[in-house]
C-alpha positions in Angstrom: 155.0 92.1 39.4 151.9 93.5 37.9 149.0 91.5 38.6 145.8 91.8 36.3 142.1 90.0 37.8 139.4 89.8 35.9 135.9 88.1 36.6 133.2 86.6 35.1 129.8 85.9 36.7 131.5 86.9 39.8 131.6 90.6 41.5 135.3 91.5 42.7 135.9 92.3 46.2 138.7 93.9 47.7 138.9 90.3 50.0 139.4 89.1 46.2 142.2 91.5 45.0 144.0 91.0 48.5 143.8 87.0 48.4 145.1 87.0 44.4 147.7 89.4 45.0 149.0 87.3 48.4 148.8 83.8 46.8 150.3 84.9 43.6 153.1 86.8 45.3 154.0 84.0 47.4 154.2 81.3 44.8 155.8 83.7 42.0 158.2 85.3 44.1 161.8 83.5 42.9 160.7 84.0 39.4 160.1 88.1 39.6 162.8 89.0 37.0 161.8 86.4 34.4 157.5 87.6 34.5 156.3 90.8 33.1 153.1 90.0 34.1 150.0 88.2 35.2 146.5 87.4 34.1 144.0 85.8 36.6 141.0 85.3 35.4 137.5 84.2 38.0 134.4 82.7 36.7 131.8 81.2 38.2 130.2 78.4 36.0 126.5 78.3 35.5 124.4 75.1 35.9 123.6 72.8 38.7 126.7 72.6 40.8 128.2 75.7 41.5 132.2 75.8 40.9 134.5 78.7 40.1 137.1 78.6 37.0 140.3 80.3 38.6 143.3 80.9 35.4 146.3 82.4 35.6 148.1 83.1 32.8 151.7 84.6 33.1 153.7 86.5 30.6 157.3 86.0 30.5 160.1 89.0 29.8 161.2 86.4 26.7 158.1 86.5 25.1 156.9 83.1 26.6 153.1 82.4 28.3 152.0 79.4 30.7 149.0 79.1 31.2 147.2 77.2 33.9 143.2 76.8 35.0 141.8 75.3 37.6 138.3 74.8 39.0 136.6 74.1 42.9 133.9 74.9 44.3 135.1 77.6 46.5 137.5 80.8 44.7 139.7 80.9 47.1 140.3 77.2 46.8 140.7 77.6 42.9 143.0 80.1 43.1 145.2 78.3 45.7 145.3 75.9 43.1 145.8 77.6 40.4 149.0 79.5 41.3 151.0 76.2 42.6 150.1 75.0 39.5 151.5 77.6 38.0 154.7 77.8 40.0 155.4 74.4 39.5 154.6 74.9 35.6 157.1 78.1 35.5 159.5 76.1 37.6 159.8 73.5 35.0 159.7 75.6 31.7 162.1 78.3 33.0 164.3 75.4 34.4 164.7 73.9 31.3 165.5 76.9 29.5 168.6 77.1 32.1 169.9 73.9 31.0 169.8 74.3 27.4 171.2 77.9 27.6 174.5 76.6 30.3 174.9 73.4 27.9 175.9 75.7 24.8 178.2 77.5 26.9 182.0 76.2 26.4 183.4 74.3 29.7 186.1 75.9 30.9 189.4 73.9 31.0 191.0 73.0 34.5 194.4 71.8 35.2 194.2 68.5 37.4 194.6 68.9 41.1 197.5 68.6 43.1 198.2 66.0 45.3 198.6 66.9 49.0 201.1 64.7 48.9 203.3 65.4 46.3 
């Protein structure tokens, strides 16, 4: 899967690149043939509290995006969050585009079962 970070505010590290890559892998895994691609963007907001913005935002082979963001106080923590969002947000979309697609398709007949019996 090809995996894209960008950052805002924020200087990327190779602990960075290494901790996206892992996290993402892990919770996109299952969904590898259906994902041409991920966007994760970092920023670090400015003001009195200091929290990082972690989004990811996946492209789908059909054309499709989700797009999730999350924000903590610490990047790694955002990003953790980010990507189980994520995978629960694929998991959903990409799950109901299972069901419609085996509902059209025509249910084969079958003969009744035999009894043991009989």
């Amino acid at each position: 899967m090809n995996i894209e970070l960008k950052a805002r505010r924020v200087a990327i590290k190779p602990r960075m690149i290494e901790h996206v890559d892992k996290r993402l892998s892990l919770a996109l895994d299952r969904f590898t043939r259906d994902i041409r691609g991920a966007v994760v963007r970092i920023e670090r907001s400015s003001g009195e509290s200091p929290a990082f913005s972690a989004s990811v935002q996946i492209s789908l082979v059909d054309g499709g995006r989700v797009l999730v963001t999350e924000r903590h106080s610490e990047w790694e923590t955002a990003i953790d969050l980010a990507s189980d969002r994520a995978r629960h947000a694929l998991s959903r979309g990409l799950g109901r585009r299972r069901v419609l697609t085996r509902s059209r398709d025509p249910i084969p007949w079958m003969p009744p079962a035999k009894d043991a019996n009989a």
